[in-house]
PLY file of the C-alpha trace (Angstrom):
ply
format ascii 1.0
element vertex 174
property float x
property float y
property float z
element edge 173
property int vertex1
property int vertex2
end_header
0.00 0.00 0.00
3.14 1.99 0.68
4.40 2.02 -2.48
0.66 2.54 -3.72
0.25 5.57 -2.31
4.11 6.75 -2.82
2.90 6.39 -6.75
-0.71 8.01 -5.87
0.84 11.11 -3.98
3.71 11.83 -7.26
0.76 11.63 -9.91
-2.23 13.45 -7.88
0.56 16.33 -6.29
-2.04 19.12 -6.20
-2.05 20.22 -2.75
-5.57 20.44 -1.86
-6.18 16.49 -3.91
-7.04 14.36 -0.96
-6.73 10.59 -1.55
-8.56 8.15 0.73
-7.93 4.61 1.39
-10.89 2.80 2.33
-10.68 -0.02 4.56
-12.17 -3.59 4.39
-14.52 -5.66 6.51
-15.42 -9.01 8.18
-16.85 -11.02 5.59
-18.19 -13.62 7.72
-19.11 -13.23 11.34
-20.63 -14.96 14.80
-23.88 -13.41 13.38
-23.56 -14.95 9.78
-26.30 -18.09 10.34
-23.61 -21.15 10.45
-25.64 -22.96 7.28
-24.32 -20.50 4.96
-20.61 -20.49 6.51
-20.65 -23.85 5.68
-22.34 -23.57 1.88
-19.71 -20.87 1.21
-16.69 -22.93 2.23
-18.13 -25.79 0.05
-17.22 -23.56 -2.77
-14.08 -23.62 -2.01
-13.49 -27.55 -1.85
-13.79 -27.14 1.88
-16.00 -29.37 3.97
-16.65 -30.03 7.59
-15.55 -33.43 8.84
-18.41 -35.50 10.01
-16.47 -36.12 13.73
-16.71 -31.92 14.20
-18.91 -29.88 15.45
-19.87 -27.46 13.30
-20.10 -24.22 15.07
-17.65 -24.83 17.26
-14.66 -26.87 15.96
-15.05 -25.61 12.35
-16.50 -22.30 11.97
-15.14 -20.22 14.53
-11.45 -20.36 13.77
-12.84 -19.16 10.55
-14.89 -16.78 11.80
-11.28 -15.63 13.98
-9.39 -15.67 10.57
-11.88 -13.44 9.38
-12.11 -11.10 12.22
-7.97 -11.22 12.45
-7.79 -9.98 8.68
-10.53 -7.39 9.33
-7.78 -5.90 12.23
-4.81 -6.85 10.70
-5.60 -5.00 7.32
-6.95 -1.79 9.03
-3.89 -1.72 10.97
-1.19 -1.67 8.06
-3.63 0.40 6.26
-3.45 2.98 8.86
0.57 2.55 8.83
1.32 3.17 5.79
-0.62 5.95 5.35
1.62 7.52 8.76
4.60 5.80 6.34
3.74 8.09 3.88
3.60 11.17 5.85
0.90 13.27 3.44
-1.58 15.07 5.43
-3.68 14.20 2.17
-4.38 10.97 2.94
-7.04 9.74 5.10
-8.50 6.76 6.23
-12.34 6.06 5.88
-13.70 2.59 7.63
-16.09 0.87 5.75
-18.61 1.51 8.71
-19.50 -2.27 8.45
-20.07 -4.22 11.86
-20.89 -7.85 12.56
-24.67 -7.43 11.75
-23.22 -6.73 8.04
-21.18 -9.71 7.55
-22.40 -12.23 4.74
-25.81 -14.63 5.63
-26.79 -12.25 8.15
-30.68 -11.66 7.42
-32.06 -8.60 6.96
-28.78 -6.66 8.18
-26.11 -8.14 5.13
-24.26 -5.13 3.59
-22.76 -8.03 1.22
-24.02 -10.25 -1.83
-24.02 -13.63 -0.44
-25.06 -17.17 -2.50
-28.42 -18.99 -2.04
-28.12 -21.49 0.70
-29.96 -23.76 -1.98
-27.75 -26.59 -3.59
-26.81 -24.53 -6.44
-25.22 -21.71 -4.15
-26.92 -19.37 -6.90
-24.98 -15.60 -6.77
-27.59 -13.29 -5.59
-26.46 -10.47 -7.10
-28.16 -8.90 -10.07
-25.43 -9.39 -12.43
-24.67 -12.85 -12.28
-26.14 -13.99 -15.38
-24.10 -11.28 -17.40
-21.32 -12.20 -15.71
-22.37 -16.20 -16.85
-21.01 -16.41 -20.33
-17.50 -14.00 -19.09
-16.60 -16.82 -16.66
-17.19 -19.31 -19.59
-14.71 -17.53 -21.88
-12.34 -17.14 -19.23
-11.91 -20.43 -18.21
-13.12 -22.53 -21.47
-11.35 -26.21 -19.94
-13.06 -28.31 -18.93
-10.71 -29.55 -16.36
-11.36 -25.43 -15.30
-14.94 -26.36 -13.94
-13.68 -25.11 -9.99
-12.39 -21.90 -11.43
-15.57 -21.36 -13.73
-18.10 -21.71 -10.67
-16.34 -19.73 -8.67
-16.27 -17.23 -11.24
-19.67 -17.16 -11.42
-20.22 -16.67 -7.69
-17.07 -13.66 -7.80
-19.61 -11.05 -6.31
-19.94 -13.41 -2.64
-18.61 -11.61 0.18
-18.51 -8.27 -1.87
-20.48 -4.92 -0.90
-24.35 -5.44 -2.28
-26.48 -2.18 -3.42
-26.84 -1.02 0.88
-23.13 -2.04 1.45
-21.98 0.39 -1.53
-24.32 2.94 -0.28
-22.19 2.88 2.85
-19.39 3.08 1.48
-20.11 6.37 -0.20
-21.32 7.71 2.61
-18.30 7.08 4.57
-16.22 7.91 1.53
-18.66 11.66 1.30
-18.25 12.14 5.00
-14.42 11.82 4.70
-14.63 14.39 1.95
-16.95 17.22 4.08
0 1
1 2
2 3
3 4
4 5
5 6
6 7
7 8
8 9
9 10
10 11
11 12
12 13
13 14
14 15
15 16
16 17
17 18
18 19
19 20
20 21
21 22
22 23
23 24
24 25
25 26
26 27
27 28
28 29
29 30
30 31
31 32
32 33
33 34
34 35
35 36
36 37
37 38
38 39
39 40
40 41
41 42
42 43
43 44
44 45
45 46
46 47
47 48
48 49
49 50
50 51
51 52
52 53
53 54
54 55
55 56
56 57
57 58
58 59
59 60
60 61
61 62
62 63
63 64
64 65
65 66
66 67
67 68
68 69
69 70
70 71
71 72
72 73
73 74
74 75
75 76
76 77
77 78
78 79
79 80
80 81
81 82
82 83
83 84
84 85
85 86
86 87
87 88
88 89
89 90
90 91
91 92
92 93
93 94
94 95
95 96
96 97
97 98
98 99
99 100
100 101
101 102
102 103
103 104
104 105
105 106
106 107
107 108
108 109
109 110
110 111
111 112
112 113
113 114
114 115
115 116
116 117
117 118
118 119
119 120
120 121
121 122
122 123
123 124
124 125
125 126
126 127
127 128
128 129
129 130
130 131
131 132
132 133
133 134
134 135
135 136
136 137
137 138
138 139
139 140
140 141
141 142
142 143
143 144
144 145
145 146
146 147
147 148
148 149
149 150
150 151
151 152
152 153
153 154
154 155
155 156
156 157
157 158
158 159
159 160
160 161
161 162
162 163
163 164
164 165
165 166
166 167
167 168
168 169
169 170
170 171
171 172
172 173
């Protein structure tokens, strides 16, 4: 990010630009309903082992992982924007909490996938984004890379969660 913003500061110079690095978020959480932890992992190739329990044994250390990159990423964030010493550059929180993590109902600030079998996208573009994911991976042998293609927007800001963004990004700017 460093040598990000190094590049950012040189190009934008004028002294009044202000550039803003906007930080990240817990994609799952202990509020993200424990079904859809699961699903979502599945994508992956990751399964839970019949002899563990679920919520316990499985999810929560990815829940912590989660949670861990959440804090970890704010916190180098932050440093290298002190690393760069530009009073231009400012931090702005995504503003998202635990009650926006993925499969959180009714509070999600991300696109999740259905909790169905197919583990549908739920986001609007999906079927556009369909026929991209077959070009891009064509192989057959590619089939892992093509479904998660089609799934790319999971864990991603949804309509609400971009809304918030901009009005963290707008209150940053005021």
């Amino acid at each position: 990010m460093l040598v990000l913003l190094k590049e950012g500061m040189a190009k934008f110079s004028k002294p009044t630009c202000k550039i803003l690095v906007t930080g990240y978020y817990s994609i799952l959480s202990a509020k993200s309903d424990p079904v859809g932890v699961t699903k979502m992992l599945s994508l992956f190739g990751i399964a839970v082992p019949g002899f563990l329990d679920r919520d316990l044994d499985f999810i929560n250390p990815v829940l912590d992982r989660c949670e861990a990159f959440f804090n970890d990423s704010t916190q180098q964030l932050r440093r290298a924007i002190a690393d760069a010493g530009d009073p231009r550059i400012d931090f702005v929180p995504s503003g998202f909490t635990d009650d926006n993590s993925v499969f959180v109902p009714g509070t999600s600030l991300l696109w999740g996938i259905s909790l169905d079998d197919d583990l549908s996208p739920q986001d609007p573009v999906a079927a556009a984004r369909r026929p991209l994911c077959d070009n891009a991976h064509p192989d057959p042998l590619q089939v892992l890379d093509r479904e998660l293609c089609y799934r790319a927007s999971a864990g991603h800001p949804n309509v609400q969660g971009a809304v918030q963004f901009s009005e963290q990004i707008l209150a940053a700017l005021a």
